[in-house]
MARLUM-87122 format. One record per residue (C-alpha): chain; residue in three letters; y, x, z. Coordinates in Angstrom, 2 decimals, padded with zeros to 5 digits. Example, Ala and Ser with C-alpha at 12.3 -4.5 7.8 and 13.67 -1.06 7.14 Angstrom:
- A,ALA,-004.50,012.30,007.80
- A,SER,-001.06,013.67,007.14
//
This chain:
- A,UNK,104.82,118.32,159.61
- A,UNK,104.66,116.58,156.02
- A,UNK,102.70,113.77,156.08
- A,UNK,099.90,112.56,153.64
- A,UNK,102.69,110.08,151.83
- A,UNK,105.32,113.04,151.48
- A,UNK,102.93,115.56,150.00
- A,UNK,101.53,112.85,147.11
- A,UNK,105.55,111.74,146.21
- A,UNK,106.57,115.79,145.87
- A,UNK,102.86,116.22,143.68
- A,UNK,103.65,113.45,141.51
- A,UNK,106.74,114.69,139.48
- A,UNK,104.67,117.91,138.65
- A,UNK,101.06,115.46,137.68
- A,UNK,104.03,113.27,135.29
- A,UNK,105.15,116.77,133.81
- A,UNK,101.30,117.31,132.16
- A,UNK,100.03,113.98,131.02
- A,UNK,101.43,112.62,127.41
- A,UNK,103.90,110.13,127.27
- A,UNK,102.58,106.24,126.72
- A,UNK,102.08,105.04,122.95
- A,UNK,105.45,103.07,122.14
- A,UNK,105.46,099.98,119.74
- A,UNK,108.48,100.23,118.17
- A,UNK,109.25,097.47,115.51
- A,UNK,110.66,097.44,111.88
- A,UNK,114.09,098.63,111.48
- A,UNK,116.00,096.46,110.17
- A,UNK,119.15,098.31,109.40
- A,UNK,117.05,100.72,107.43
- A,UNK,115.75,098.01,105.11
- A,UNK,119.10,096.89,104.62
- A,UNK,120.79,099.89,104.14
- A,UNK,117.69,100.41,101.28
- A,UNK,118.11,097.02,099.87
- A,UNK,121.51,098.26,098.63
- A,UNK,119.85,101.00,096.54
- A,UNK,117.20,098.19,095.37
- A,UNK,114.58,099.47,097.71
- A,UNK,112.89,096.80,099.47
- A,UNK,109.87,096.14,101.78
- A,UNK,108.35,094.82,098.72
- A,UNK,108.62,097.37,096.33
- A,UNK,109.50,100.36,098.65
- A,UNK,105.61,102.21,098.32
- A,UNK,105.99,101.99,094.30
- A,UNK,105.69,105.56,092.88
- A,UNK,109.53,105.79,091.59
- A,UNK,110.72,105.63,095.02
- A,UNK,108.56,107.85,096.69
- A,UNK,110.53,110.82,096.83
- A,UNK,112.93,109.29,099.02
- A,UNK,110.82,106.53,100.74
- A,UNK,107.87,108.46,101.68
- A,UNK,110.03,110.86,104.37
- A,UNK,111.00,107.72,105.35
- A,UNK,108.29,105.23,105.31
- A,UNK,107.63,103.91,108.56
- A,UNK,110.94,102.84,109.06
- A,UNK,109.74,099.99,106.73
- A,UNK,107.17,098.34,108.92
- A,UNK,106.53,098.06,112.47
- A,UNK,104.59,101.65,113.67
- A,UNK,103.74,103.05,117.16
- A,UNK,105.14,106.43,118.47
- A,UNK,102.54,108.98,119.27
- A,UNK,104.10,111.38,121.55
- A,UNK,104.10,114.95,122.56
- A,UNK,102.88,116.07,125.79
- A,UNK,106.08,116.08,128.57
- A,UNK,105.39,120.08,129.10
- A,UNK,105.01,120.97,125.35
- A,UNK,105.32,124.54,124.14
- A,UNK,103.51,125.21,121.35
- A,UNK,102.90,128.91,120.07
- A,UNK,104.51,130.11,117.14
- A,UNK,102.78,131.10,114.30
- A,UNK,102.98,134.85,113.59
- A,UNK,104.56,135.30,109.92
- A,UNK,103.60,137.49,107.69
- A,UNK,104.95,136.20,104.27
- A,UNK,103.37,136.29,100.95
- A,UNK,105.21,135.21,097.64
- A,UNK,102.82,132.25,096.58
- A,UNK,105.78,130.64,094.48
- A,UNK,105.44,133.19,092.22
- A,UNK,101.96,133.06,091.33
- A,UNK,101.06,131.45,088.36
- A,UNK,098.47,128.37,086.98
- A,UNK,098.47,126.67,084.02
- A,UNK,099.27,123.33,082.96
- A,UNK,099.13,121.63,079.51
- A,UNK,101.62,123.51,077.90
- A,UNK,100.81,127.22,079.35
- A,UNK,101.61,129.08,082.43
- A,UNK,103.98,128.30,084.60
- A,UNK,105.04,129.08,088.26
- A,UNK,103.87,127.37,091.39
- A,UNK,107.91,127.02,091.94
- A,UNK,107.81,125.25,088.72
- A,UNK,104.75,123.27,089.22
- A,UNK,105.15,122.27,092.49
- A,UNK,109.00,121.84,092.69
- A,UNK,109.42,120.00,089.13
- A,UNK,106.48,118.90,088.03
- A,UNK,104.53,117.49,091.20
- A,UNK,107.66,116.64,093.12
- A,UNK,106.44,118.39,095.84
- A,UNK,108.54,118.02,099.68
- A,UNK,107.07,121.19,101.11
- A,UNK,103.83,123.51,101.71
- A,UNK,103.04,125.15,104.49
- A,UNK,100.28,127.89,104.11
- A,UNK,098.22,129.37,106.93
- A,UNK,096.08,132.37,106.72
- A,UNK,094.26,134.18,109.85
- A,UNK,096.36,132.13,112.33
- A,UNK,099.43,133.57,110.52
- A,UNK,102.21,131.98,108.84
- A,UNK,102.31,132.86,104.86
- A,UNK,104.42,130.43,103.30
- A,UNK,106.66,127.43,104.02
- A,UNK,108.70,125.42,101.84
- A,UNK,110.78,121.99,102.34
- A,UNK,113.03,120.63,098.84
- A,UNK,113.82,117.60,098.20
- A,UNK,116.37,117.24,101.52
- A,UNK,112.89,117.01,103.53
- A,UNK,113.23,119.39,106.73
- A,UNK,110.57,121.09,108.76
- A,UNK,111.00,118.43,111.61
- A,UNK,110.71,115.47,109.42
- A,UNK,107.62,113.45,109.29
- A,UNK,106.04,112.49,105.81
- A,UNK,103.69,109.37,104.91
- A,UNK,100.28,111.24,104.70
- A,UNK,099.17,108.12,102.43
- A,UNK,094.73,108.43,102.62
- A,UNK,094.81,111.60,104.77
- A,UNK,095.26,109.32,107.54
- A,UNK,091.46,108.35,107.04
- A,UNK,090.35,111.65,107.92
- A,UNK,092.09,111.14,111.09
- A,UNK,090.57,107.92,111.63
- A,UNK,087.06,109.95,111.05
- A,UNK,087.90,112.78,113.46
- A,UNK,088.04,109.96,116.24
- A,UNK,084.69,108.62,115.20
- A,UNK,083.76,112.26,115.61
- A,UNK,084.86,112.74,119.37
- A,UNK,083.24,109.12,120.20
- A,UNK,080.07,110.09,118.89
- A,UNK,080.52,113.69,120.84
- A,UNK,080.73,111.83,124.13
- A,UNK,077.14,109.11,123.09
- A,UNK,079.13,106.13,122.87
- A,UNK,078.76,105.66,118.62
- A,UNK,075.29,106.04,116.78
- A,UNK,076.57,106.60,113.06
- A,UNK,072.98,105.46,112.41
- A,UNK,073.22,101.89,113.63
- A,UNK,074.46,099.11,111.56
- A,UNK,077.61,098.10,111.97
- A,UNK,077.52,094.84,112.37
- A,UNK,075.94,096.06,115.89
- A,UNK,079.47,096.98,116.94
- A,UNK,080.93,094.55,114.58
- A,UNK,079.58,091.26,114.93
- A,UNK,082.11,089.12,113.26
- A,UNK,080.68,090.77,110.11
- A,UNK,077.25,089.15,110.21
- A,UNK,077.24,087.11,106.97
- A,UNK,079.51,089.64,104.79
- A,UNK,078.60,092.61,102.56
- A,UNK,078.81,094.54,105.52
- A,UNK,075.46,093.15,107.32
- A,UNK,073.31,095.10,105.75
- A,UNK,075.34,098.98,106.15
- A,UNK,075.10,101.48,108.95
- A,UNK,078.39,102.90,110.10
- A,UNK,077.53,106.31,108.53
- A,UNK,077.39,104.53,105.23
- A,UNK,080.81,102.87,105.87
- A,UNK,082.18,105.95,106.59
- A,UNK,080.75,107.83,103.65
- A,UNK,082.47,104.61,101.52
- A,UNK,078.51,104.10,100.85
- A,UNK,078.75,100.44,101.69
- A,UNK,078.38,099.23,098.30
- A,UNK,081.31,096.41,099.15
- A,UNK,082.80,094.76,096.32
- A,UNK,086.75,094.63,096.27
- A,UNK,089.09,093.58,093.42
- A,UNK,092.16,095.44,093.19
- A,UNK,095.38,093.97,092.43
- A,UNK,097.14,095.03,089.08
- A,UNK,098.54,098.07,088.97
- A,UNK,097.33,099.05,092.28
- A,UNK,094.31,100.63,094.60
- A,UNK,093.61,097.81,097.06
- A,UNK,093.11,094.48,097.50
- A,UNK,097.23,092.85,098.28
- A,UNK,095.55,090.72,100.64
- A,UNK,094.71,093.50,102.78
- A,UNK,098.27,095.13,102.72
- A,UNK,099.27,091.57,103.67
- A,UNK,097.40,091.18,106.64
- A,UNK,098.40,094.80,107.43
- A,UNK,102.14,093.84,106.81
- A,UNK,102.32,096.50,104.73
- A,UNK,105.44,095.38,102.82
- A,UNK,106.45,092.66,105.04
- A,UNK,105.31,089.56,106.91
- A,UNK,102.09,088.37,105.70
- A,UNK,102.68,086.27,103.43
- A,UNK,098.30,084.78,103.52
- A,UNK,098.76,082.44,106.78
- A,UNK,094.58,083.28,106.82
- A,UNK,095.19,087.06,106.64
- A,UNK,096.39,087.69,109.90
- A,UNK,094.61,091.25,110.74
- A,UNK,092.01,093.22,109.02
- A,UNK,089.10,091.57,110.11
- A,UNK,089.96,088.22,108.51
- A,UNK,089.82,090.48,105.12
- A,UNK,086.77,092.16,105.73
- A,UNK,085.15,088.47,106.42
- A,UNK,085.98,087.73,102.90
- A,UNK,083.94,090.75,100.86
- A,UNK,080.45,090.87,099.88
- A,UNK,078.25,093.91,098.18
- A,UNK,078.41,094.43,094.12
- A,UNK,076.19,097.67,094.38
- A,UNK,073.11,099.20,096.26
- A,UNK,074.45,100.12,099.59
- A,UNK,074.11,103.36,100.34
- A,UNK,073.55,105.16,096.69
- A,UNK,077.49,104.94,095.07
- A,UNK,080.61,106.70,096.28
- A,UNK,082.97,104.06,096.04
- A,UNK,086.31,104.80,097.65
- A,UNK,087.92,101.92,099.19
- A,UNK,090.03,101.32,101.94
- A,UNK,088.71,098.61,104.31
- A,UNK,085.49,100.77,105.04
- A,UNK,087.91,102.81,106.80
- A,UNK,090.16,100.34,108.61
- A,UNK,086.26,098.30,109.74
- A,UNK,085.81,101.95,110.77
- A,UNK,088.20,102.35,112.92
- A,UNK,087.78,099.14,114.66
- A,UNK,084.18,100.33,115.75
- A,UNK,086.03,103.28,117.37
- A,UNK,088.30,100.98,118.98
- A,UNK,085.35,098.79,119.96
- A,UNK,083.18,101.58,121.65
- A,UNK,086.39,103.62,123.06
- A,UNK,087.91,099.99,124.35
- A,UNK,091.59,101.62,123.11
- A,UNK,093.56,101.86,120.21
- A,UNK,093.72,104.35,117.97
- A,UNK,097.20,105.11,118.43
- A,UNK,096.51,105.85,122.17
- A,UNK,092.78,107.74,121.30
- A,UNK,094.67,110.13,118.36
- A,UNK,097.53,110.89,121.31
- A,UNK,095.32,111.46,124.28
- A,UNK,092.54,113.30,122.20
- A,UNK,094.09,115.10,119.58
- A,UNK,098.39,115.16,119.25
- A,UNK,098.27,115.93,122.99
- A,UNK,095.85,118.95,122.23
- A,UNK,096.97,120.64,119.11
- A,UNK,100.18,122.05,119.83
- A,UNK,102.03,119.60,117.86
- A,UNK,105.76,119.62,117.46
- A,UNK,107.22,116.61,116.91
- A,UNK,106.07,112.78,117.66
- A,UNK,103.75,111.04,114.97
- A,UNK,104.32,107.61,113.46
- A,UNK,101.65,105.44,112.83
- A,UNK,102.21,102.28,110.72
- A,UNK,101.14,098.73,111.76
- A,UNK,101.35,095.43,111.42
- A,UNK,103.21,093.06,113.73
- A,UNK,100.53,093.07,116.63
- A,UNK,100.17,096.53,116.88
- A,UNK,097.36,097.02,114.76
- A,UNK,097.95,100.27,113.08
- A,UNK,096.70,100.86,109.16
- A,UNK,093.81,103.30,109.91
- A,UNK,093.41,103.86,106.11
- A,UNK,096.62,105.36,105.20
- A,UNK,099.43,104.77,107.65
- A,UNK,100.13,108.15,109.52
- A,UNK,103.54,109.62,109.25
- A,UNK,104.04,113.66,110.77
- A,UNK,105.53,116.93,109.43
- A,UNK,103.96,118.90,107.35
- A,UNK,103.77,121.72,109.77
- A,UNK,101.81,119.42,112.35
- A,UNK,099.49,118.29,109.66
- A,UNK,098.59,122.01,108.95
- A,UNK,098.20,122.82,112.82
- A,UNK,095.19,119.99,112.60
- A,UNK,093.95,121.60,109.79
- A,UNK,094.23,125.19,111.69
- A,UNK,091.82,123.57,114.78
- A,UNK,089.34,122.63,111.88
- A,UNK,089.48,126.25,110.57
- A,UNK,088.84,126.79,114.11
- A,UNK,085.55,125.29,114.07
- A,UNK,087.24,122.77,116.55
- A,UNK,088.93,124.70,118.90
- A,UNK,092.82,124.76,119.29
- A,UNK,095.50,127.26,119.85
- A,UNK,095.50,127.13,123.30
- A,UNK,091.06,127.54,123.59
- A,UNK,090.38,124.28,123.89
- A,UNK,087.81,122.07,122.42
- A,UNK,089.36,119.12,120.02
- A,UNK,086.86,118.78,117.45
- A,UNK,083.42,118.75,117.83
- A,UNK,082.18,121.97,115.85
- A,UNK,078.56,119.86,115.55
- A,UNK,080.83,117.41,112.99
- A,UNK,082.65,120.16,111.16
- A,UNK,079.37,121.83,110.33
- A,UNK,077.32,118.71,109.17
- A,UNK,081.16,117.56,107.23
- A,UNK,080.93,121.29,105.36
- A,UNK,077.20,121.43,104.43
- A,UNK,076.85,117.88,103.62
- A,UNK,073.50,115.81,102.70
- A,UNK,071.33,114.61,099.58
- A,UNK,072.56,111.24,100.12
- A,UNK,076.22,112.04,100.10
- A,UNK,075.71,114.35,097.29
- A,UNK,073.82,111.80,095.04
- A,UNK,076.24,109.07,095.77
- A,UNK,078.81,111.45,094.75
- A,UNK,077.64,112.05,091.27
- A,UNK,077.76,108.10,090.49
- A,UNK,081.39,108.13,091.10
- A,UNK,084.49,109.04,089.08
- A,UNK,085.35,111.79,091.13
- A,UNK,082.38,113.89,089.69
- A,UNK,084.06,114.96,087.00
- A,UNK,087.01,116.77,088.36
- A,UNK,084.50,119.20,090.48
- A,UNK,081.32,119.82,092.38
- A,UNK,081.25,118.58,095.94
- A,UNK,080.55,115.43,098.09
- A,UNK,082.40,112.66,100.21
- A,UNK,081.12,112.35,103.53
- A,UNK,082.93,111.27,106.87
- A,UNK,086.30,109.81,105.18
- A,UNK,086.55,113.91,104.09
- A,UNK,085.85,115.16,100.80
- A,UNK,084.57,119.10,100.02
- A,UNK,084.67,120.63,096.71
- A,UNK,083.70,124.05,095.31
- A,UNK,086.23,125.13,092.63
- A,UNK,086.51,128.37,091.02
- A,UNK,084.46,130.14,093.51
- A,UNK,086.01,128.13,096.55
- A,UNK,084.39,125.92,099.03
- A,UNK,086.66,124.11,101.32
- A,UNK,087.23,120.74,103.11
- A,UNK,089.97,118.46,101.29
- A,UNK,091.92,115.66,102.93
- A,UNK,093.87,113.92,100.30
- A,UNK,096.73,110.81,100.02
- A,UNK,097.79,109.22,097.12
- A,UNK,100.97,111.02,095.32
- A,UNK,100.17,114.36,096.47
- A,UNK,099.50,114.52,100.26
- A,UNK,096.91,117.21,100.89
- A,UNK,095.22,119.00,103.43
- A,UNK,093.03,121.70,102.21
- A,UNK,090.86,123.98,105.15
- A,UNK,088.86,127.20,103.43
- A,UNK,086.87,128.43,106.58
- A,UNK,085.36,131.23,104.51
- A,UNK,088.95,133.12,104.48
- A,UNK,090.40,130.93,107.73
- A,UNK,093.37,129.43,104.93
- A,UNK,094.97,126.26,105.73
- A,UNK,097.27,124.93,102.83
- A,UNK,099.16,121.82,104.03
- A,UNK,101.58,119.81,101.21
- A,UNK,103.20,116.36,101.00
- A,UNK,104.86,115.16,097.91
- A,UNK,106.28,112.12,095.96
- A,UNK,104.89,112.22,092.94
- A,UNK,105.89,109.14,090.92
- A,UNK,102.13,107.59,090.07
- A,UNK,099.52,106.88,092.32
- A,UNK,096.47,109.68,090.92
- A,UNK,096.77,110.40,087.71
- A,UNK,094.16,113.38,086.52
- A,UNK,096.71,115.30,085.83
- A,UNK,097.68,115.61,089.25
- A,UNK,094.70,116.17,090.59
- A,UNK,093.57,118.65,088.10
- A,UNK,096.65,120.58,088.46
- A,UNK,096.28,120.58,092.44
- A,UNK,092.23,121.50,092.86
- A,UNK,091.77,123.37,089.61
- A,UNK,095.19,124.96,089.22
- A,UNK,097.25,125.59,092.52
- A,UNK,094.60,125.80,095.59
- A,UNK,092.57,128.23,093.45
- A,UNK,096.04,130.48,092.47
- A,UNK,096.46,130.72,096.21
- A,UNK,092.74,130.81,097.75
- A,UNK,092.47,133.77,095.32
- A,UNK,095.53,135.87,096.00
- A,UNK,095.35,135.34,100.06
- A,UNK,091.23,136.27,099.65
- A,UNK,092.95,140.00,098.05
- A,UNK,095.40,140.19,101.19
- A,UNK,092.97,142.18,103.98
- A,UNK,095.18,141.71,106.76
//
């Protein structure tokens, strides 16, 4: 007869085979940096826009990060294909009409796309020696990821978006944060004040604390709540979309706060481990562990456009099951009068209709409403639920956001191929 003992030792092999494998810390690689140093890439200057093409595939390997895994029994379903030739549609930029091929390839610098339509594979690409099992700094699509957490700890009643965040944050009581809820923080409603350092989109003492591109060099700046100690309001909070990133690294510090984990281990055990994801994430950090919640996720592009196939999904994965609350994807894509108002005082405005609400943008172009997550040099995640199209693309584009860019992506190239997949009735 087995006994008790015998039965739990044969059980456990089989109960190891379906949990995820633990977070890993793994630190900077040094021979990397070296062997970049020789081509005048540094950890100082190794984010600047006339590197990206090479660094971004690569980017992680320039700061400490922590390894998201895969689920030990993973076996993710295939995509059915059923190919359309988007390259060879055409939009227009300043001097005419010119091919996607052409506009992508040349002209944004573009790594890859991969399209989904119906739960069917349409289109992949991958130039630029970037392969379909290669991750990609996702730059500020990372926030909505950050976001999508807050969304499953407010599914299971342990966040109230309507509180102030200093009630989960109280090391903020005396900064321009006292006074904002966490909705408004993650709307970027706070009405924080933040100067940016020249030639840049942040604050360098935040990237220094984050160790961003090295050691901290601020002895005071030792994580992100010693920056966020240092800010104070210079609008109304609550009435101005201003887009900044420390609203969504004190963001995800609530979720840590309310979850009592860290984000690496909530986006592996809630969503990587649900999604039918392919290859291991990488999320940047500093030293500690503390990973950059505002733009530090590295995964393939085909990964990235299986999260944006659960949104699609109203939530629910491949495999049936609930990731996403459907409650936050609804309120996300009909949006509010405050997040709409607040949108029209900031820059953004002008290059469509639409609203920024829960570290996600939506914008209705052309006849297209769809949810946009977007990263700095051309990292984009666009979801129209309407026709069930994903469209999934990381680039290198050599400066930060020009309009250009951004025009050419939203009012050129998502509209070329929202409108030729909405013909295709299959």
């Amino acid at each position: 007869m087995k006994t008790i003992a015998s039965i739990l030792l044969l059980a456990l092999p089989l109960a190891l085979a379906h949990q995820a494998q633990a977070v890993e810390f793994k630190p900077l690689d040094n021979a990397f940096v070296q062997q970049s140093a020789a081509f005048g890439v540094t950890q100082d200057n190794w984010d600047h826009g006339a590197h990206a093409g090479v660094t971004f595939p690569n980017a992680y390997r320039f700061t400490p990060h922590m390894e998201i895994s895969l689920p030990v029994d993973v076996n993710p379903r295939e995509w059915p294909e059923r190919p359309q030739a988007l390259l060879q549609l055409t939009a227009a930029d300043l001097d005419g009409e010119h091919s996607l091929e052409v506009l992508l390839r040349d002209r944004l610098k573009n790594h890859s796309m991969v399209v989904l339509n119906k739960g069917s594979l349409v289109h992949q690409h991958f130039w630029n020696g970037y392969g379909a099992g290669q991750t990609h700094l996702q730059m500020s699509v990372t926030k909505s990821f950050t976001s999508l957490l807050t969304s499953i700890a407010v599914a299971q009643g342990k966040l109230d978006m309507d509180r102030a965040i200093i009630q989960y944050l109280p090391e903020l009581k005396g900064t321009g944060f006292e006074d904002a809820t966490v909705q408004e923080v993650a709307d970027m409603r706070s009405g924080i004040g933040v100067t940016f350092s020249e030639g840049k989109l942040w604050d360098d003492r935040m990237t220094e604390a984050q160790d961003w591109n090295g050691d901290s060099k601020y002895p005071d700046m030792r994580g992100v709540m010693d920056y966020a100690n240092t800010l104070d309001n210079h609008r109304p909070i609550g009435k101005v979309y201003d887009y900044l990133d420390v609203n969504t690294e004190l963001l995800g510090k609530v979720v840590e706060k309310v979850q009592g984990q860290p984000l690496a281990e909530l986006l592996e055990s809630q969503i990587w481990g649900k999604i039918g994801a392919q290859q291991p994430a990488k999320w940047m950090s500093n030293r500690n562990g503390e990973v950059v919640a505002s733009g530090g996720l590295n995964m393939t592009t085909r990964d990235l456009a299986k999260v944006g196939e659960v949104i699609a999904n109203k939530g629910v994965s491949q495999q049936g099951e609930r990731v996403i609350p459907a409650e936050f994807i609804e309120a996300l894509f009909q949006g509010d009068d405050k997040v709409r108002f607040a949108w029209q005082q900031g820059k953004e405005s002008a290059l469509a209709t639409g609203w920024y609400k829960d570290q996600f943008r939506v914008l209705d172009i052309k006849g297209h409403k769809f949810i946009a997550m977007v990263g700095i040099h051309g990292q984009i995640l666009v979801i129209e639920p309407k026709s069930q199209t994903v469209i999934a693309m990381n680039s290198g584009f050599g400066e930060m956001e020009p309009p250009r860019m951004a025009i050419l992506i939203f009012q050129q190239i998502i509209p070329a191929i929202l409108d030729k997949l909405a013909q295709d009735k299959a």
